[in-house]
C-alpha positions in Angstrom: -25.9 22.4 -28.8 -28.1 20.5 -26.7 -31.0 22.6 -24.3 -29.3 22.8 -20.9 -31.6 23.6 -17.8 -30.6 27.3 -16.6 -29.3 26.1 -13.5 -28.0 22.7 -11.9 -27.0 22.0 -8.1 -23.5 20.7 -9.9 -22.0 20.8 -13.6 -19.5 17.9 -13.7 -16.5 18.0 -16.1 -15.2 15.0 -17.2 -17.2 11.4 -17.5 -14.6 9.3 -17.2 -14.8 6.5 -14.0 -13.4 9.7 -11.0 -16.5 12.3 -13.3 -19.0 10.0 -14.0 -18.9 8.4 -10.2 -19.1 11.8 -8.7 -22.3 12.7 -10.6 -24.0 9.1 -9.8 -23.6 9.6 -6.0 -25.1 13.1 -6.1 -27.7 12.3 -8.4 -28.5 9.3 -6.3 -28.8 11.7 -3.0 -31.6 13.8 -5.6 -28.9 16.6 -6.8 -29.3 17.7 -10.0 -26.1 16.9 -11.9 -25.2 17.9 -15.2 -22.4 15.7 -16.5 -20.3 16.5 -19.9 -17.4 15.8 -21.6 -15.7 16.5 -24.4 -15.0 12.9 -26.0 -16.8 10.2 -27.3 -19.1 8.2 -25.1 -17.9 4.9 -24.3 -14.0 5.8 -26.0 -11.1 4.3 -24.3 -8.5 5.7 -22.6 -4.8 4.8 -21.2 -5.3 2.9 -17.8 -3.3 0.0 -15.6 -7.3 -0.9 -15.5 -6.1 -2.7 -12.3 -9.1 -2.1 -8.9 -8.0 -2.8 -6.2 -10.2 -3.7 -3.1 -11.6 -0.6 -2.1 -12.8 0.0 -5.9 -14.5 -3.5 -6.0 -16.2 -2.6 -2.7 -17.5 1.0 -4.1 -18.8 -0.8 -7.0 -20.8 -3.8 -5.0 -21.8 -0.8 -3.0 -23.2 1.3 -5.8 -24.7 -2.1 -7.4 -22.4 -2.2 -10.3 -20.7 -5.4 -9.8 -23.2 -7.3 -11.8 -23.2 -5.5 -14.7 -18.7 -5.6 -14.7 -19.3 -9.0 -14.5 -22.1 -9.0 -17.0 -19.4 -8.0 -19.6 -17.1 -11.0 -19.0 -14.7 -8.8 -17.1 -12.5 -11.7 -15.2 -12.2 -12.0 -11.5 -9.0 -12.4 -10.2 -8.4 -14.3 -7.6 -4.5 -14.3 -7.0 -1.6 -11.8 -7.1 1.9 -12.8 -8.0 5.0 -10.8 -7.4 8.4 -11.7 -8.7 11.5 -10.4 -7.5 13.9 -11.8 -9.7 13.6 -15.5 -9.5 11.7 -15.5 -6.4 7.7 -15.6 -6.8 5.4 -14.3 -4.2 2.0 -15.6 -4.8 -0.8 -14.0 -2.8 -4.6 -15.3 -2.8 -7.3 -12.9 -2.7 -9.1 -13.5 0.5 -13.1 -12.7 1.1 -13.4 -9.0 3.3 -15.5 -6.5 2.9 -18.1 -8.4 0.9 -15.1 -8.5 -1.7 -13.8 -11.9 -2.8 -11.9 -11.2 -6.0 -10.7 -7.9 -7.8 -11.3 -7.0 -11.2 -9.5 -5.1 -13.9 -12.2 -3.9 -16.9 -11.0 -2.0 -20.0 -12.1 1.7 -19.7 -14.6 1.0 -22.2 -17.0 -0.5 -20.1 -15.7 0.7 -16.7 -16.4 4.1 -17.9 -19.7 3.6 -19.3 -21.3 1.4 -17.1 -20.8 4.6 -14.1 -22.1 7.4 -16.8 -24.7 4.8 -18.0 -25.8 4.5 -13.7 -25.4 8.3 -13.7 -27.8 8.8 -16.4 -30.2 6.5 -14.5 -30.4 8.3 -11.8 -31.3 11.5 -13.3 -28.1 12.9 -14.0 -27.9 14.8 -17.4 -25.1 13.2 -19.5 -23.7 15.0 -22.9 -20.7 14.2 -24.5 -19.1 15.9 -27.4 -18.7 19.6 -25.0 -16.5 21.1 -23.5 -15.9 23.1 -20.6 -14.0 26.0 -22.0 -14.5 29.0 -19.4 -16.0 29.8 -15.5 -18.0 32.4 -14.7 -18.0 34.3 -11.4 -19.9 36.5 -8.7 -18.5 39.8 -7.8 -17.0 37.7 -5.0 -14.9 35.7 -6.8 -16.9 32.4 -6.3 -17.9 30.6 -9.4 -21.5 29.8 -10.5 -21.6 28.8 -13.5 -19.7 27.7 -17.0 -19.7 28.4 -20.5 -20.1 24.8 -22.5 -18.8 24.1 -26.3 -20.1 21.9 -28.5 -18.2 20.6 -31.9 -19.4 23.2 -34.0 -18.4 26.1 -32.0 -21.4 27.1 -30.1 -21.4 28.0 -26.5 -24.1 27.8 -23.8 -23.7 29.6 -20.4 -24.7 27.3 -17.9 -25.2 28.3 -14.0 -24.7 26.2 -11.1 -24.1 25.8 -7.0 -20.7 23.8 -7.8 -19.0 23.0 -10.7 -16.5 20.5 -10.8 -13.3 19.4 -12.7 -12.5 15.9 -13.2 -11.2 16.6 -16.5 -7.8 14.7 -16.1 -4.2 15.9 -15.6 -4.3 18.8 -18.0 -7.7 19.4 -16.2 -9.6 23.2 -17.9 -11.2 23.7 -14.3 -7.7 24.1 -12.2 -5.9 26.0 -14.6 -9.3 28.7 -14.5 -9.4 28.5 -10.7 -5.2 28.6 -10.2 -5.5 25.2 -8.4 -1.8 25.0 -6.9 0.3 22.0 -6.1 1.5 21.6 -3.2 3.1 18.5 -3.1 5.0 17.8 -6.6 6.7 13.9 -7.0 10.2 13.8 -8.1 10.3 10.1 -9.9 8.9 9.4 -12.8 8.2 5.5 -14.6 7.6 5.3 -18.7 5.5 2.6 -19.1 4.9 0.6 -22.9 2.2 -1.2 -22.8 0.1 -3.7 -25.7 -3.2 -6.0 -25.4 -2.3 -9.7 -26.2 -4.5 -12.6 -26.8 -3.6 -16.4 -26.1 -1.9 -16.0 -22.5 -3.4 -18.4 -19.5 -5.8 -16.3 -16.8 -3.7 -16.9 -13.7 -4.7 -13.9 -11.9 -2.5 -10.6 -11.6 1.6 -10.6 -12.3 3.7 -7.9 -11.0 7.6 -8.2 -11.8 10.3 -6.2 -10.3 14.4 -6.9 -12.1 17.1 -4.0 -11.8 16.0 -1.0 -13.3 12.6 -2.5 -14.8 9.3 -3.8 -13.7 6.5 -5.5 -15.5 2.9 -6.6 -15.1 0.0 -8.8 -16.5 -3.3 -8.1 -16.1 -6.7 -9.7 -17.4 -8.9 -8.0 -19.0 -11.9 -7.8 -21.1 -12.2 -9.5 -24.1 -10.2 -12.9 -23.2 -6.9 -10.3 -23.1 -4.3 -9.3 -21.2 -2.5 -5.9 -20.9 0.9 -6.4 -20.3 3.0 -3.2 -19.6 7.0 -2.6 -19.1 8.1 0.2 -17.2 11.9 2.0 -16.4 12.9 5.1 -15.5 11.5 8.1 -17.2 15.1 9.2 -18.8 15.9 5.3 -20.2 12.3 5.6 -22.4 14.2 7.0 -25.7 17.1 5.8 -25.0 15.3 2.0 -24.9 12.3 2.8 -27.1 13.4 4.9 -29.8 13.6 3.8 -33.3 12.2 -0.4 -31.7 9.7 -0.2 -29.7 9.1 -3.6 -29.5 12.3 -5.0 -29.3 13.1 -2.5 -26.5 9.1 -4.3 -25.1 10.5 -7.5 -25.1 13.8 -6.7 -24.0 12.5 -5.6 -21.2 10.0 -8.3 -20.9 12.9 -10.8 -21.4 15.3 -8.8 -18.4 12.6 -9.5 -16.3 11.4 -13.4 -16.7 12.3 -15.0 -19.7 9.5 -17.1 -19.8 7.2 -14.1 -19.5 8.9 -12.4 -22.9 8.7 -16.2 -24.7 5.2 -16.6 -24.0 4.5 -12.9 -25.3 6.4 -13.4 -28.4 3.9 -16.8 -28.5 0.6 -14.6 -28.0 -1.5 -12.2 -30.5 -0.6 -8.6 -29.9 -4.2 -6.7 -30.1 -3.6 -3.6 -32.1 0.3 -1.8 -31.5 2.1 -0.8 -28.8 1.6 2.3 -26.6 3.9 4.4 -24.7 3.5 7.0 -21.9 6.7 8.7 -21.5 6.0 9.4 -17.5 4.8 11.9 -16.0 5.4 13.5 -12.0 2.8 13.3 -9.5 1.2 16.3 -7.9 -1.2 16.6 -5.2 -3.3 20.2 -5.9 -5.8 22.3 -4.0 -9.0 20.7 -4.7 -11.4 22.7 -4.1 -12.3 26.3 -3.7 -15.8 29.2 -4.2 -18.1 27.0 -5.7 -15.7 24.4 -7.1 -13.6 21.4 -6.8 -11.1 19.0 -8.0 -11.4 15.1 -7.9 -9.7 12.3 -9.9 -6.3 13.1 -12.1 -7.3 16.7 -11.7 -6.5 17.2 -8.3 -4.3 14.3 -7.8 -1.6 11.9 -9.8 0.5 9.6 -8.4 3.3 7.5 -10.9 0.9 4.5 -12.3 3.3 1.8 -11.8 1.5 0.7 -8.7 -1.9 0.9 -10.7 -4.0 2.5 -7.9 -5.4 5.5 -10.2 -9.0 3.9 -10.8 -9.0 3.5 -6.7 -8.0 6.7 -6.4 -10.5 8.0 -8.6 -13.6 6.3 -7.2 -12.3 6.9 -3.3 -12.1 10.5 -3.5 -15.6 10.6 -6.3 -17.4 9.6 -2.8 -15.5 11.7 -0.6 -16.1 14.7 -2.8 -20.0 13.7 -3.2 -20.1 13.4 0.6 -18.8 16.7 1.2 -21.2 19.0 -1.5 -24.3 16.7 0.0 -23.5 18.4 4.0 -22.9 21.5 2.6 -20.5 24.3 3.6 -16.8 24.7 3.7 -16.3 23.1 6.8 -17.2 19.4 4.7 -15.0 20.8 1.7 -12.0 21.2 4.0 -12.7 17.8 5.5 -12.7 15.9 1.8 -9.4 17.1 1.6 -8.0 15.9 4.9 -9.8 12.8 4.3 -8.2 12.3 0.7 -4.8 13.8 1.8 -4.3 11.3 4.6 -5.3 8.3 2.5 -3.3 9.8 -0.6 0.2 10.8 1.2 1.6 6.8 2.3 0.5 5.9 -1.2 2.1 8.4 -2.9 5.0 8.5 -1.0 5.6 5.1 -1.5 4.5 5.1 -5.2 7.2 7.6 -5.7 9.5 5.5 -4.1 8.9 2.7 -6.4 8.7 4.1 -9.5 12.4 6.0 -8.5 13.9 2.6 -9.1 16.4 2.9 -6.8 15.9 -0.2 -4.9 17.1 -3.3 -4.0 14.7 -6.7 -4.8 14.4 -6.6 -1.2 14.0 -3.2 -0.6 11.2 -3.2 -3.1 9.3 -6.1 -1.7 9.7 -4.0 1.6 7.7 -1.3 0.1 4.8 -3.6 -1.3 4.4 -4.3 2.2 4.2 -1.2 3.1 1.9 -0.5 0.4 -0.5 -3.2 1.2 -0.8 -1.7 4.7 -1.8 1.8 3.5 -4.7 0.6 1.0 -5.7 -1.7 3.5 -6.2 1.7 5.8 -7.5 2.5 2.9 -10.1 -0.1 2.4 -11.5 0.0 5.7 -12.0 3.6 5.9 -13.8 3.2 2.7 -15.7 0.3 4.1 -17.7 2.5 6.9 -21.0 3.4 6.5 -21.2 6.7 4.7 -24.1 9.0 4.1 -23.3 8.9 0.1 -23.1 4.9 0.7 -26.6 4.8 2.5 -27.6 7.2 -0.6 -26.5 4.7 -3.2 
């Protein structure tokens, strides 16, 4: 068990991109941050990987483009849609300072905000867990007790602690963070890393019932993902995954599945069997939600790592003013950037749409991260800090 300070402004849970983000802003503004998490430093994790404009802008912002690009993480400089047999190409232009997007493997993503963390004084431990909150006669929380491998605990106190320890996230089920907006639709998505495919920027594909995408990555790969309904992933899956991959693949764009079936799958095959968005409390006494713990949208329209960094800088924002009046506004700020996108995330990932109906809603969803990207794009206290 490592020696913790007796008391930090914040304890962080979770140092994955929404955790680890959260802690560099405040330790940039001269918080002391205590950031831990129970995994591995540097271990990968499910993701689209996919940033979208607003997450390239944070990142210039926080000076951590360079060193994404450092790791041969490819800019993309095009997105193609597919409806069918009808191809939509769209070219990345220059705003914001941004003139591509990017889509890293968690690996380095991850590492390269807890590694910028850790340079700005925050205290970084993996390996512990967050495993209870402790409390004032009031009910507001100042403190946690911390666990390490072998079973020893540390009580730690704080101003603030915060959980950005994922959709099962420790902090909201101790607090009784409610949802109170729950999704209906649900996407499975089975996904695989494949070597030997041309870089031609970002592929979305939509066919009845199914919808696909290629994304570079890291590592001169691509993660390519199929997704359907939630209720159609054992049926489809079950007993062949891959043919029920390349099935899929195939039902989309048959040249898409042939030139798969002509590249070098990178390990095996995952699956995620879907899960329903939520949009909880996040915050409360002396804590807070940010990333998949207060908020999960369907990842079929890959805006999680967005999401996560978006609402990292709102939430820093918010503890650097001080009192509840900032907490209530990170969530009207989050909640009025999040509701369009989820709304129409769920209404993709339902799958009941036409090929024009869904092109409708791509439209509508490029309007609402482009609300998105300039809000983002304003000077911000937490920006000036970085």
């Amino acid at each position: 068990m490592p020696s913790f300070r007796p008391h930090y402004d914040v304890i962080v849970s979770g140092a994955r991109c929404a955790g680890a983000a959260t802690a560099l802003v405040l330790a940039r503004a001269g918080a002391r941050v205590l950031l831990v998490d129970r995994q591995a430093r540097g271990s990968d994790t499910m993701s689209t990987h996919a940033l979208m404009r607003a997450a390239v802008l944070q990142l210039a912002r926080w000076s951590l483009l360079t060193p994404l690009q450092s790791k041969g993480t490819p800019p993309i400089g095009i997105t193609t849609f597919h409806y069918g047999p009808e191809s939509v190409p769209v070219a990345i232009k220059p705003e914001h300072g941004v003139h591509h997007l990017y889509a890293p493997r968690r690996t380095i993503l991850d590492r390269i905000l807890v590694d910028a963390a850790e340079v700005a004084s925050a205290e970084v431990h993996h390996g512990i867990l967050l495993s209870h909150l402790q409390s004032d006669p009031s009910g507001r929380i100042v403190g946690a007790s911390l666990r390490d491998g072998n079973g020893e605990e540390a009580r730690v106190r704080a101003d603030f602690v915060i959980g950005a320890d994922g959709r099962d996230s420790t902090v909201a089920k101790l607090v009784g963070a409610e949802s109170y907006i729950v999704g209906r639709a649900a996407s499975a998505l089975v996904y695989g890393y494949f070597q030997g495919l041309p870089d031609q920027g970002l592929h979305w594909y939509f066919a009845e019932k199914t919808a696909a995408g290629v994304i570079p990555t890291n590592h001169g790969q691509h993660c390519i993902f199929v997704g359907l309904p939630r209720e159609q992933f054992g049926p489809v899956f079950r007993g062949d995954i891959e043919g029920g991959f390349l099935g899929l693949l195939k039902r989309c764009d048959p040249q898409l599945s042939a030139a798969v079936e002509g590249a070098t799958l990178s390990g095996r095959l995952r699956g995620f069997a879907g899960a329903h968005g939520y949009m909880r409390r996040p915050f409360g006494p002396g804590w807070a939600l940010v990333g998949d713990a207060g908020y999960f949208k369907d990842p079929l329209t890959a805006h999680g790592i967005t999401d996560a960094l978006r609402d990292a800088e709102l939430l820093a924002r918010a503890i650097l003013e001080g009192g509840p009046r900032g907490m209530a506004r990170y969530q009207q700020e989050r909640d009025a950037l999040s509701i369009p996108l989820f709304r129409l995330t769920e209404a993709i990932a339902s799958f009941r749409w036409t090929l024009d109906e869904v092109k409708i809603l791509h439209n509508q969803l490029s309007a609402a991260m482009r609300t998105e990207t300039n809000h983002i794009a304003q000077p911000t206290v937490c920006g000036a800090a970085a």
